[in-house]
C-alpha positions as CSV (number, residue, x, y, z in Angstrom):
1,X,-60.2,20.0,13.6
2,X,-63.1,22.6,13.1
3,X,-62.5,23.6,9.0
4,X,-66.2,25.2,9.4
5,X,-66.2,27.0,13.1
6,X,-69.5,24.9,13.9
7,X,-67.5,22.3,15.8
8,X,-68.1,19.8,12.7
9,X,-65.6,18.0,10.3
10,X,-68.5,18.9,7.2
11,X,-70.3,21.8,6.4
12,X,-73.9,20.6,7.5
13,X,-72.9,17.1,9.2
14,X,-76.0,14.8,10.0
15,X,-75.8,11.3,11.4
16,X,-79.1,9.2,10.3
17,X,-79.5,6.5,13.2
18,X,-82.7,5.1,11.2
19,X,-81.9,3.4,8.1
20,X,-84.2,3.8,4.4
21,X,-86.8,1.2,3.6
22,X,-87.2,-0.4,0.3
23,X,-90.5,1.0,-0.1
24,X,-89.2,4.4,0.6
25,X,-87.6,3.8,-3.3
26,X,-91.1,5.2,-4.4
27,X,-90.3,8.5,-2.7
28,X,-87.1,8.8,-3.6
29,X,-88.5,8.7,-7.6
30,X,-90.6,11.6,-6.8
31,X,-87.5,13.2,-5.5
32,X,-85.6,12.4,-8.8
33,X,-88.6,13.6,-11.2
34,X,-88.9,16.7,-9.0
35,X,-84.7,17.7,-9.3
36,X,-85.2,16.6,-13.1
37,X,-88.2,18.7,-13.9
38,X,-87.0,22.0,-11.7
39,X,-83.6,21.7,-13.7
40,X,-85.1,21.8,-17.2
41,X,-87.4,24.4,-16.2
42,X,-84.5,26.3,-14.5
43,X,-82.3,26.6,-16.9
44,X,-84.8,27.4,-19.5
45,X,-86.5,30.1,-17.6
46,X,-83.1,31.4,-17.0
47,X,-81.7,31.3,-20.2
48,X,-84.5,33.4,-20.9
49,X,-84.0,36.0,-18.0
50,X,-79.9,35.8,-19.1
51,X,-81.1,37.1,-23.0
52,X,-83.4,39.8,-20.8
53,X,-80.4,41.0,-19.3
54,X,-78.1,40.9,-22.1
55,X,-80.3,43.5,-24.0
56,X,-81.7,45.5,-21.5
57,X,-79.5,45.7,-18.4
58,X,-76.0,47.3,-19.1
59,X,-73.4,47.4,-17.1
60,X,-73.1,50.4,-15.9
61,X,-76.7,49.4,-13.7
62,X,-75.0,46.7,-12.6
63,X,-75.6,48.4,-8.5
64,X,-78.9,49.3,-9.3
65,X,-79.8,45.3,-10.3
66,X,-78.4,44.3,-7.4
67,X,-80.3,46.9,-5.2
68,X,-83.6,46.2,-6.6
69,X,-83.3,42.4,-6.5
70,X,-82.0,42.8,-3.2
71,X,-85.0,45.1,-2.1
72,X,-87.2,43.0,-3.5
73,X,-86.1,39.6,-2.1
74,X,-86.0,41.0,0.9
75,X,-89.4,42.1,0.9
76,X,-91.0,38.1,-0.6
77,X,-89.0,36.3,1.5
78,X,-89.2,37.7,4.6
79,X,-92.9,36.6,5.1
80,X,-91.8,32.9,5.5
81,X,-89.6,31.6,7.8
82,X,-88.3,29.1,5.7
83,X,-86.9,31.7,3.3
84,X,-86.0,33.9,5.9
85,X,-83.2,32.3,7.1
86,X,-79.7,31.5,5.7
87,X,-79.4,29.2,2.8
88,X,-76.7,27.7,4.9
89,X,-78.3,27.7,8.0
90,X,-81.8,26.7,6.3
91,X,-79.7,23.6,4.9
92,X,-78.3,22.7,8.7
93,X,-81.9,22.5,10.1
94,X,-83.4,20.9,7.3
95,X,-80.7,18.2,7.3
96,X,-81.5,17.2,10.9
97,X,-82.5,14.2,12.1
98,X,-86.0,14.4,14.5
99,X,-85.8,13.0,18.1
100,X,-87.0,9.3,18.3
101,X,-89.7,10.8,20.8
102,X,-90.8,13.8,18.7
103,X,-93.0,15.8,22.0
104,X,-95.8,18.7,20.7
105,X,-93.9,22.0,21.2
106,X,-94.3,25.7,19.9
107,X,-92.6,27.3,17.1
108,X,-89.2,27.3,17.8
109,X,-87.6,25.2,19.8
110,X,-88.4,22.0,22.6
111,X,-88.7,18.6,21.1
112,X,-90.1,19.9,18.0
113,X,-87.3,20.9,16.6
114,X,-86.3,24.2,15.0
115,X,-89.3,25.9,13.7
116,X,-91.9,23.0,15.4
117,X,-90.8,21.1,12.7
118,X,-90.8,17.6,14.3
119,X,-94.2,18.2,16.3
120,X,-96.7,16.1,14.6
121,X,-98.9,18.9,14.8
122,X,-97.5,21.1,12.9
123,X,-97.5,19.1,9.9
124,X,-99.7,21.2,7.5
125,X,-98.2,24.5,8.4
126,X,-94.8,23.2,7.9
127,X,-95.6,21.5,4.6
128,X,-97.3,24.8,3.7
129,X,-94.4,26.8,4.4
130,X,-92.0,24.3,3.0
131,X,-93.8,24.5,-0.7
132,X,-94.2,28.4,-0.6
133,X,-90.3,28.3,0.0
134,X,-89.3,25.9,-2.7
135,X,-91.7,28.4,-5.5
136,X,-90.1,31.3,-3.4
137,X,-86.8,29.8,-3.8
138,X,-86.9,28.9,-7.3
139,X,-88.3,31.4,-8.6
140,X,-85.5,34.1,-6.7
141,X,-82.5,31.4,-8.6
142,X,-83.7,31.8,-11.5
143,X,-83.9,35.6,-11.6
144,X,-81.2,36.5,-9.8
145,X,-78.5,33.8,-10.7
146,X,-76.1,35.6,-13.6
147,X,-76.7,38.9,-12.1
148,X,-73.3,41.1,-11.1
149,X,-72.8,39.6,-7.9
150,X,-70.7,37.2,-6.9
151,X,-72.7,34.1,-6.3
152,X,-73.1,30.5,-7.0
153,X,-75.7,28.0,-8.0
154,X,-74.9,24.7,-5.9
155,X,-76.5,26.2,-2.4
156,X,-79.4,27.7,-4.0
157,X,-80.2,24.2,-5.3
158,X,-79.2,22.2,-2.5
159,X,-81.7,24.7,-0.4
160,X,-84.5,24.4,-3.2
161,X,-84.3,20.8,-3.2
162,X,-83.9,20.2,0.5
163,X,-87.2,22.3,1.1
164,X,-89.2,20.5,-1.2
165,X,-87.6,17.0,-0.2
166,X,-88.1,17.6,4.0
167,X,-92.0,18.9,2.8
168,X,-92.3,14.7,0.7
169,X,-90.7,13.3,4.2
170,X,-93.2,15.1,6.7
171,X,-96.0,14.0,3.9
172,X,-94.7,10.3,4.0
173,X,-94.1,10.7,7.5
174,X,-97.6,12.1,7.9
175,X,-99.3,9.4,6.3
176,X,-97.4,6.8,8.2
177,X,-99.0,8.7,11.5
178,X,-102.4,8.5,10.3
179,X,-102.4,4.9,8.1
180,X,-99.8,3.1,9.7
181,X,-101.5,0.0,9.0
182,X,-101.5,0.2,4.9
183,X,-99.8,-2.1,2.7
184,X,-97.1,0.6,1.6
185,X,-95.6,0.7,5.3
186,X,-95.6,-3.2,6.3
187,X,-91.9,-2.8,6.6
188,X,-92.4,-0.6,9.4
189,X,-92.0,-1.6,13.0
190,X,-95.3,-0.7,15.4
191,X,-95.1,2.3,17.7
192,X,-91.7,2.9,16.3
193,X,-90.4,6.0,14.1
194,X,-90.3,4.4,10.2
195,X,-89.7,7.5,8.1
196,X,-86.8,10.1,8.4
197,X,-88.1,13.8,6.6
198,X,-84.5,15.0,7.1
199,X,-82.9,12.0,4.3
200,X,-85.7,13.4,2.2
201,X,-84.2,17.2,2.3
202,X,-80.5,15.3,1.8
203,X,-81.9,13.4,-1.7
204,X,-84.0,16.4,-2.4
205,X,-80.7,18.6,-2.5
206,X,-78.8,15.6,-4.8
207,X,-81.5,15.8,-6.7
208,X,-82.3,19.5,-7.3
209,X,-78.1,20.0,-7.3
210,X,-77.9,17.2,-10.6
211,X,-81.1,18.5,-12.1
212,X,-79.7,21.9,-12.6
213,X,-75.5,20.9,-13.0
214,X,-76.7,17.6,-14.6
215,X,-73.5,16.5,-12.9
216,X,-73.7,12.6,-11.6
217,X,-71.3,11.0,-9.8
218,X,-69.4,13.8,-8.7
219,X,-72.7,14.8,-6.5
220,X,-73.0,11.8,-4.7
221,X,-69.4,12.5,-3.6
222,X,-70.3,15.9,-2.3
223,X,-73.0,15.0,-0.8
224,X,-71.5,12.1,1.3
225,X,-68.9,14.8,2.0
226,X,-70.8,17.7,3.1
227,X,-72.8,15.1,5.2
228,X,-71.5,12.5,5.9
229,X,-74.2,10.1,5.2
230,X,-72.6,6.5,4.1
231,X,-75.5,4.7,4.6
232,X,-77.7,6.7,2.0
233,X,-75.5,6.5,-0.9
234,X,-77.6,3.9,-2.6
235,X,-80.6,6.0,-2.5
236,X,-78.5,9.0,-3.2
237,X,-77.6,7.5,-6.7
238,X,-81.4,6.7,-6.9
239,X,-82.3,9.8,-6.9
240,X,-79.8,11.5,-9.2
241,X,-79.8,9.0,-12.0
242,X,-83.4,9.9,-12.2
243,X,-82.9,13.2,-12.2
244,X,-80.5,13.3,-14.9
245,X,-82.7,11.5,-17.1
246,X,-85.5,14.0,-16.8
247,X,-83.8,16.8,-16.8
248,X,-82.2,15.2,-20.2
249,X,-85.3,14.8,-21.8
250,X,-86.3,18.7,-20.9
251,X,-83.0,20.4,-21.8
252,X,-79.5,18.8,-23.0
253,X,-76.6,20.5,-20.8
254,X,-76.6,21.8,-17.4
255,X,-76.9,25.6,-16.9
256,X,-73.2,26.1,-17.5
257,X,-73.0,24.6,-20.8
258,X,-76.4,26.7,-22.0
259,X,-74.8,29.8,-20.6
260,X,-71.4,29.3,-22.5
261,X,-73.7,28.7,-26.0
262,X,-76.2,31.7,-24.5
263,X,-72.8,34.2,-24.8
264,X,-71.1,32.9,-27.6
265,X,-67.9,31.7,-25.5
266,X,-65.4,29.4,-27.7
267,X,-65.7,26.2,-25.5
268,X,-64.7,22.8,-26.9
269,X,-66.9,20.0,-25.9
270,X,-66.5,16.4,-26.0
271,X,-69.0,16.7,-29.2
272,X,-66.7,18.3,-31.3
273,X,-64.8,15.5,-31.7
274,X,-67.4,13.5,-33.8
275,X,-68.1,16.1,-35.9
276,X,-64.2,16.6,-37.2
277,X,-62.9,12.5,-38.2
278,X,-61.3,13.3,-41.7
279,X,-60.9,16.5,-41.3
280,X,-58.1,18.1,-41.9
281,X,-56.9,22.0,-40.8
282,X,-57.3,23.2,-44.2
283,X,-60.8,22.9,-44.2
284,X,-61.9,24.7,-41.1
285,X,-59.2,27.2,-41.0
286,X,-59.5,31.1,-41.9
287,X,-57.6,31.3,-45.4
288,X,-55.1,33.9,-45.7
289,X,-56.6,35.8,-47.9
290,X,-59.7,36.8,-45.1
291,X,-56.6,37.8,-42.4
292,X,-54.5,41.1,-41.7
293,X,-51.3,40.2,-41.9
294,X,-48.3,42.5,-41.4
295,X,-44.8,42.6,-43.3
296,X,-41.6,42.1,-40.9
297,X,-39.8,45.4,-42.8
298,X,-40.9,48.4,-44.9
299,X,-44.4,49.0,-43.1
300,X,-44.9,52.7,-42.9
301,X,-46.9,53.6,-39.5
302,X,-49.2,55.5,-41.5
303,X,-50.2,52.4,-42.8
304,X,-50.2,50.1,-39.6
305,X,-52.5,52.6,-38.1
306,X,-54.9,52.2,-41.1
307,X,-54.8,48.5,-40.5
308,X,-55.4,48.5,-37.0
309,X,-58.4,51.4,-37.4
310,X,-60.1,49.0,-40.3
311,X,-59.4,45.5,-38.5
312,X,-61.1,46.2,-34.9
313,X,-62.3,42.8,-34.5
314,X,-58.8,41.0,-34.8
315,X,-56.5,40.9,-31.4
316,X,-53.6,39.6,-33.0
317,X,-51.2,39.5,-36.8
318,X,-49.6,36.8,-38.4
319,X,-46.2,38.7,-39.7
320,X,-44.7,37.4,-42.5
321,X,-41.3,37.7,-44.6
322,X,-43.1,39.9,-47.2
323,X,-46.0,40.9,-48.9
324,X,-45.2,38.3,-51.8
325,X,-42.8,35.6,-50.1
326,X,-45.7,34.8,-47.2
327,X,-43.7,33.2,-45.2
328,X,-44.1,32.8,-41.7
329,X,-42.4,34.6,-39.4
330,X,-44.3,35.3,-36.3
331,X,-47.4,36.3,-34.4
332,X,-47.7,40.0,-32.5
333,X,-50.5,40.9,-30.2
334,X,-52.7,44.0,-31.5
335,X,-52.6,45.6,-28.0
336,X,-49.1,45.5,-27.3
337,X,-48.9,47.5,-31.3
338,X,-51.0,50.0,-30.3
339,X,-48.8,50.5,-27.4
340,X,-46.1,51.0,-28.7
341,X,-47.1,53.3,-31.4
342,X,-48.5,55.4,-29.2
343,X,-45.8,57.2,-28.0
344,X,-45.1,60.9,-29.1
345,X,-41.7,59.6,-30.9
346,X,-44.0,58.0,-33.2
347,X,-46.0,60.8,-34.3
348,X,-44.6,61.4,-37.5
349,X,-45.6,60.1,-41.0
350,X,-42.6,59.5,-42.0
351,X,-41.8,56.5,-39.6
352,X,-41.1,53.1,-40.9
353,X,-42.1,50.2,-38.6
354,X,-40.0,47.0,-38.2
355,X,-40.9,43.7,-37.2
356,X,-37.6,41.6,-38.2
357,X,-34.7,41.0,-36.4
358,X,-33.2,44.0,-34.7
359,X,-30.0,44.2,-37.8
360,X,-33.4,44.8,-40.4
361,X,-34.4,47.5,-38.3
362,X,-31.2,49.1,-37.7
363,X,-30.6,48.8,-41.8
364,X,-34.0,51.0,-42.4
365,X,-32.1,54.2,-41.1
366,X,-32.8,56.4,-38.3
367,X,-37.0,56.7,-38.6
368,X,-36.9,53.3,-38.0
369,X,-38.9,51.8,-34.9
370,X,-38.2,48.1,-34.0
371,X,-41.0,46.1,-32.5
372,X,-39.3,42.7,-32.8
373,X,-39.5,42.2,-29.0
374,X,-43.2,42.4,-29.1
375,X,-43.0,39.4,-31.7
376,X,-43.6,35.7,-31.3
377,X,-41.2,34.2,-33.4
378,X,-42.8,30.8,-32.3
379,X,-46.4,30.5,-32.1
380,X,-48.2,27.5,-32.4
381,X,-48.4,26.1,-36.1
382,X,-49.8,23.4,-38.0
383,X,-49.5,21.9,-41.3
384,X,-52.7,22.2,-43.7
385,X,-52.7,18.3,-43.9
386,X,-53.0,18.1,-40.2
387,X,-55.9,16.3,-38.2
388,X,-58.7,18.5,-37.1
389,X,-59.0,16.6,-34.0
390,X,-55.1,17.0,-33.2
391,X,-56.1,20.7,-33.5
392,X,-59.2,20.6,-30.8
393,X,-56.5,18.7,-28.5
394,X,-53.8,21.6,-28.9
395,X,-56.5,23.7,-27.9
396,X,-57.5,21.8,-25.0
397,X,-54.3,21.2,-23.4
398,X,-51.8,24.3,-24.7
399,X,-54.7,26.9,-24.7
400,X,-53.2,29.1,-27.5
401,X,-55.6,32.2,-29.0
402,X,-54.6,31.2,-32.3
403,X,-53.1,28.5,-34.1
404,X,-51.2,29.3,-37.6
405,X,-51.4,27.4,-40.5
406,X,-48.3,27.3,-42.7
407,X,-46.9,24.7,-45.5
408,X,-44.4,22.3,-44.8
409,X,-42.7,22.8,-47.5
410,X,-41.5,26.4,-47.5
411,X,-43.5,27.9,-44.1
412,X,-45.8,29.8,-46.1
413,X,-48.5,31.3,-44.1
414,X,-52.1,29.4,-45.4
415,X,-54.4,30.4,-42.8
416,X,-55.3,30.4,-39.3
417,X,-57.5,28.7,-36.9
418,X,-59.2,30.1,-33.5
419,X,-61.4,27.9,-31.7
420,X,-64.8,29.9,-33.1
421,X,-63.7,28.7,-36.0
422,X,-63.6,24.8,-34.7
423,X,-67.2,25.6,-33.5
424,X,-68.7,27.0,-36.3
425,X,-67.5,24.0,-38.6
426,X,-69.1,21.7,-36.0
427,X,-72.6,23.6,-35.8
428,X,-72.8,23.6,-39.8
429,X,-72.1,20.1,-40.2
């Protein structure tokens, strides 16, 4: 099997023949605090760039933001090699293990690895380098993430996090070289490699990837499947748990959950739930009297067209028996009515528009237009006594637009609910 055409079973597969230390744990803190601190200020400097773009970019300079971004990251990041290369290919080097026997080499290949990065004298310019990429790095994700190109966040981290993690591991590694007799590295054998920089970049990438997501378990999984690393899975939990709780105490949510509240999209949380015990439909719903609602027969198109110009911001009508009965008859799209009245046989003023059953229609006469077919006769409905939280579950696992509100007793229409309206009930209370 070769899933990745690089002759691996994972994407950036690295076998660690050197297990961790227990004093290494103080490391691997420094890794969590770092994934926890760039994650809060991540998604707070970004939420700030994403309100930036909202009100000055527009869409229609959607290539030109991509052009300039791309010139100009182009132009920073080509200066350092660590930034220079592919995220994924950055990730792949970073990820490796150093020989046991780590020989002085030049830039670029030998036994120091790619880049001289194993060759103990190299240490300060790859530390060097490895900081100027994480700022490089983190400063590019958060300006360029949300942008109108199709990209991700999960690499961007991983590569972030990885930088800053393999620069810790040649500083530990470092100091093990030059103080190998201090208390801190007693666990380490003489004249023997102790510290691995490459498990640093693999918890540095947990880390960064939780600090930004502020998703737990679920990296620890991928991690252990993009790498393979069994025997760091300990640390590997270390290192997110920490980060989760800093970034916590910085910013609640990861960047997906502050974008969703950023643009206004009608997501139901887990917290809404709280918020609505006792609560039944009738008190969050939209009463009838605040909706457009349309008759099932005798609606002359002169006045649907009225009440589609002077209700732009509905995208659907509850239509009802009559004007004074209310009752319930079905739900119609507002797109699909405009149309169907758009067509040059319904020009005239004289038109009558139906939306009963197709022997209502037929009774009006020959200026008659049926739209029955573009009714729901069925849409999802509730009773005003209903549960607010059966509500937020209909909306989690039907997904309707809308959900009607009707009486049991005679299916009168009493309102209607969308999941903006769930929201704003929960934000006010």
């Amino acid at each position: 099997m070769n899933p990745f055409r690089t002759g691996k079973l994972v994407m950036f597969q690295a076998t660690y023949d050197r297990d961790w230390h227990f004093f290494e744990t103080v490391f691997f803190v420094i890794l969590g605090v770092f994934g926890g601190v760039f994650g809060g200020l991540c998604i707070r400097l970004h939420l700030r760039v994403a309100a930036w773009r909202r009100r000055h970019v527009r869409p229609s300079h959607a290539v030109a933001e991509a052009a300039v971004l791309a010139l100009g990251t182009t132009a920073i990041t080509y200066a350092n090699v660590y930034t220079r290369a592919d995220m994924g290919e950055l990730l792949a080097y970073l990820l490796q293990e150093c020989p046991a026997t780590t020989m002085a080499s030049s830039a670029g290949g030998g036994g120091g690895g790619w880049n001289g990065m194993c060759a103990p004298e190299n240490a300060g310019r790859v530390i060097v380098g490895l900081l100027a990429a994480t700022v490089i790095r983190a400063a590019g994700t958060v300006v360029a993430y949300g942008c109108r190109v199709p990209c991700g966040i999960f690499v961007p981290s991983m590569a972030i996090g990885a930088s800053f993690g393999r620069m810790l591991g040649t500083i530990a590694q470092h100091l093990h070289r030059t103080f190998p007799k201090w208390a801190l590295f007693a666990q380490c054998a003489p004249d023997t490699p102790c510290i691995t920089p490459a498990t640093y970049a693999f918890l540095g990438a947990a880390a960064a990837m939780c600090g930004v997501t502020k998703v737990t378990v679920a990296v620890v999984v991928i991690m252990y499947e993009l790498t393979g690393a069994l025997n760091f899975i300990v640390p590997t939990m270390i290192v997110v748990m920490v980060a989760r709780v800093i970034g916590d105490a910085i910013v609640e949510g990861g960047i997906s959950e502050q974008l969703i509240l950023l643009n206004g999209l009608p997501f139901l949380g887990e917290d809404e739930d709280e918020c609505l015990l006792d609560t039944p439909a009738a008190a969050i719903m939209r009463p009838v009297e605040e909706l457009v609602v349309l008759p099932a027969t005798g609606l002359a198109l002169h006045r649907l067209q009225s009440l589609l110009n002077n209700s732009a911001g509905f995208r659907g009508f509850p239509v009802v028996d009559s004007e004074s009965e209310m009752r319930l008859v079905g739900y119609v799209l507002r797109d699909a009515v405009v149309r169907a009245i758009a067509s040059p046989e319904s020009s005239s003023e004289e038109v009558v528009v139906s939306f009963g059953s197709a022997t209502s229609a037929n009774n009006g006469g020959s200026g008659t237009i049926s739209l029955a077919h573009l009714v729901n006769p069925s849409p999802t409905t509730v009773r005003p006594c209903t549960a607010a939280e059966t509500v937020v579950e209909i909306f989690r696992k039907l997904g309707p637009r809308v959900v009607l509100v009707a009486s049991e007793e005679d299916g009168t229409l009493a309102g209607l609910l969308t999941r903006k309206d769930i929201l704003r009930h929960t934000r006010n209370h």
